[in-house]
C-alpha positions as CSV (number, residue, x, y, z in Angstrom):
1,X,-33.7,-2.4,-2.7
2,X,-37.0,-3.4,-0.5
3,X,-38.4,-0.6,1.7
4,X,-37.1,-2.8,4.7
5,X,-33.3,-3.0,3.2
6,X,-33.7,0.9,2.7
7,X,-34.8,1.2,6.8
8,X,-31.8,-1.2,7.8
9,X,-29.0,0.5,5.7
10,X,-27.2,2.9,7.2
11,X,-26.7,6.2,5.6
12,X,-23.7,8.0,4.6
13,X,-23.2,10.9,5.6
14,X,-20.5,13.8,5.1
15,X,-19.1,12.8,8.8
16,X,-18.1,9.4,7.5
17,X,-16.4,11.0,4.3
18,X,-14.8,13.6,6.1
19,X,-12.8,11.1,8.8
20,X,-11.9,9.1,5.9
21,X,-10.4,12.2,4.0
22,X,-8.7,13.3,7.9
23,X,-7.8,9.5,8.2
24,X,-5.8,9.4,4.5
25,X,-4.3,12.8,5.1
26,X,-3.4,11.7,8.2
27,X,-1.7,8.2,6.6
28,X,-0.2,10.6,4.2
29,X,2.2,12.5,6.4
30,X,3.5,9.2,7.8
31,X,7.0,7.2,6.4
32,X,6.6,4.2,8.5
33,X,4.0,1.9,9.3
34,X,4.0,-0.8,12.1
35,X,3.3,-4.3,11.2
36,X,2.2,-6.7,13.2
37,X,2.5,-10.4,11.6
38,X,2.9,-14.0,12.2
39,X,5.9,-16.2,11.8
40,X,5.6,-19.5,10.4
41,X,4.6,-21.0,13.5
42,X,2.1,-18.6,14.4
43,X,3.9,-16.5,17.1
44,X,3.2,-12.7,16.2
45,X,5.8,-10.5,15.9
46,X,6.5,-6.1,15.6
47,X,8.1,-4.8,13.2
48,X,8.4,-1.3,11.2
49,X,8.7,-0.4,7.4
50,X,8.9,2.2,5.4
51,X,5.6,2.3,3.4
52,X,3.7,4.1,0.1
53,X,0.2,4.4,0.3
54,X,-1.7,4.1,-3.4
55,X,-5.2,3.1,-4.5
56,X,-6.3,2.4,-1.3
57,X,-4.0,-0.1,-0.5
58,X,-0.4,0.1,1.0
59,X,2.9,-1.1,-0.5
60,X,5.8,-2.6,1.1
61,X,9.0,-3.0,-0.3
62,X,10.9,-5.4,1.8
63,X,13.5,-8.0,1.9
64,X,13.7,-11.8,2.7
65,X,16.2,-10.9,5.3
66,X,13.8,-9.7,7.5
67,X,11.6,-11.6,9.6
68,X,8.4,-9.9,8.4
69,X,8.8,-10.6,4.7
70,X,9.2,-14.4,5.9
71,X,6.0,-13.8,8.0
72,X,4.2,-12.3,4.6
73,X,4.8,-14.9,2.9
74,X,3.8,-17.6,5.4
75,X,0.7,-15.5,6.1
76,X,-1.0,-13.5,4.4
77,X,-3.0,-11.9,7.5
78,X,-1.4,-8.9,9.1
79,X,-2.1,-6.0,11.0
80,X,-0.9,-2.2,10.7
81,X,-0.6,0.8,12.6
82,X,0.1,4.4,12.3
83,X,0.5,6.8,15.4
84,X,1.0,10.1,15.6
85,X,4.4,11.4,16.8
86,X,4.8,11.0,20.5
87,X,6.4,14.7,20.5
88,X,2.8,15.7,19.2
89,X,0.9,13.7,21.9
90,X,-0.6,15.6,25.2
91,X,-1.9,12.4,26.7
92,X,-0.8,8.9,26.0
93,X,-4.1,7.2,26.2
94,X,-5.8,9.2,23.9
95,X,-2.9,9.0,21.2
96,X,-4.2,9.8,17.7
97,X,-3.4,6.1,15.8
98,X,-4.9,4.7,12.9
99,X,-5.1,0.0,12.7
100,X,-6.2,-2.2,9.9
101,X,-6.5,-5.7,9.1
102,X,-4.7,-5.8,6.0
103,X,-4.7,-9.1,3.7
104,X,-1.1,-8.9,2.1
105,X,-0.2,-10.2,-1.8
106,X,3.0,-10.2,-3.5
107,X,3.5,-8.1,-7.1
108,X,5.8,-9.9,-9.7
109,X,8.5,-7.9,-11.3
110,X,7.3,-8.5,-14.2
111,X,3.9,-6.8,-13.6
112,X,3.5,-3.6,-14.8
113,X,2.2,-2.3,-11.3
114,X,5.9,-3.4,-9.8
115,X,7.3,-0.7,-11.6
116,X,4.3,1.7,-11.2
117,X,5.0,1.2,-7.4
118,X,8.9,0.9,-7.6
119,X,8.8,3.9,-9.5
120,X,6.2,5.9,-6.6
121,X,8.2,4.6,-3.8
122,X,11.1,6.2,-5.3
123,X,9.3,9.2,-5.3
124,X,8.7,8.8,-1.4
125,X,12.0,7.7,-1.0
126,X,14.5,9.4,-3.0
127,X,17.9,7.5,-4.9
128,X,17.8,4.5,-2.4
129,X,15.5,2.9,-4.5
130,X,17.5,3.2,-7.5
131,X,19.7,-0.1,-5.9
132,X,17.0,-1.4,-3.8
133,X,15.0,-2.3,-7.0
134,X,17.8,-5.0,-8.5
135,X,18.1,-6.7,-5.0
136,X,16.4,-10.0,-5.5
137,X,16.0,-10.5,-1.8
138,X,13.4,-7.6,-2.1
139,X,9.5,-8.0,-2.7
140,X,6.7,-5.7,-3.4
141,X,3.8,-6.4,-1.1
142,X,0.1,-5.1,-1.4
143,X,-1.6,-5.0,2.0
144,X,-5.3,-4.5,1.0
145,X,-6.9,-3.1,4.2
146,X,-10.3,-4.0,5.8
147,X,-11.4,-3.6,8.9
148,X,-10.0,-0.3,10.6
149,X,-10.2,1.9,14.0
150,X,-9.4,5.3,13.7
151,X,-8.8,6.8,17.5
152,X,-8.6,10.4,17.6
153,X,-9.2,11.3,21.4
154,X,-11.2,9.9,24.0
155,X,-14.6,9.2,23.0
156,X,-13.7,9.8,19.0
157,X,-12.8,5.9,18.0
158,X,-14.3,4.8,14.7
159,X,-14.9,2.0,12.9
160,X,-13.7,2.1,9.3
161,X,-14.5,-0.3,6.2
162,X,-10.7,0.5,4.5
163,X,-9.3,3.5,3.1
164,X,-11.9,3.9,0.1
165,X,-15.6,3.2,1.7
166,X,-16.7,6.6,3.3
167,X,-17.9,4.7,5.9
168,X,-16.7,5.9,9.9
169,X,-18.9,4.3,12.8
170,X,-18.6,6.2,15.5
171,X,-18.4,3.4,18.6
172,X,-19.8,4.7,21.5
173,X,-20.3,1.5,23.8
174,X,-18.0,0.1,25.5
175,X,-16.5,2.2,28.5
176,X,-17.7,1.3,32.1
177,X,-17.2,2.5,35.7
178,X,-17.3,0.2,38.3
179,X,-20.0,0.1,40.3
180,X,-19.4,1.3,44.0
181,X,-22.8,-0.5,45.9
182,X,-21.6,-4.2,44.9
């Protein structure tokens, strides 16, 4: 690495690692994710799903009945979202919620990670699984995540590079007042 690279790299620092530890802890305690996808004629649509998180990537288990596995498997391109409990949140603006742009991939049953993650999602999720795993309607995705945004308050968004990188940018531009003398 050049001198110059070393001056234009940012460093890390125990910041970043820590709201990427508070970031997966806070993934951690959640069930459900919110999906946002396309359909096959690239209208988005919302859904939920119950979710594992592994390896820095997350793992649906879903079936072809619903409109977002359709949408997976159009489109690989989707977005998540994690909030915290409305129950838990004083102001609605400043909601702790976690986003990323996930790229999402589908896992053969005959893979050995299919039943590595069947088998961990049955830990999550108790019996149910035990049938869910023979429907054929069902797939295992793996949404890899990239680009993130953690928002803990008001002036404490971050940038994040995935679950893995220790890497939090705190953003700090961006807010406005109007301006009164115009």
């Amino acid at each position: 690495m050049t001198d110059q690279n070393a001056q234009q790299a940012a460093p890390k620092t125990n910041e970043g690692a820590d709201l990427v530890a508070e970031v997966r802890d806070f993934i951690a305690t959640r069930k459900l994710l919110n999906l946002a996808s396309l359909t096959a004629d690239g209208q988005p649509h919302a859904s939920t799903a119950p979710f594992l998180a592994a390896d820095g990537n997350f793992y649906l288990y879903i079936s072809e009945l619903s409109e977002h596995c359709a949408n997976l498997m159009a489109h690989n391109k989707a977005s998540v979202i994690f909030n915290a409990d409305e129950a838990d949140t004083k102001q609605a603006f400043a909601r702790l919620r976690v986003t990323f742009n996930v790229v999402a991939n589908t896992i053969g049953r005959g893979e050995d990670q299919w039943q590595q993650r069947i088998g961990q999602l049955r830990e999550k999720f108790g019996p149910v699984m035990d049938h869910l795993k023979d429907l054929e309607d069902f797939h295992l995705f793996e949404l890899q995540p990239s680009a993130g945004r953690y928002v803990k308050g008001f002036g404490q968004a971050y940038a994040l590079e995935g679950l893995e990188k220790q890497v939090a940018l705190h953003l700090t531009d961006g807010h406005r007042e109007k301006n009164d003398a115009a």
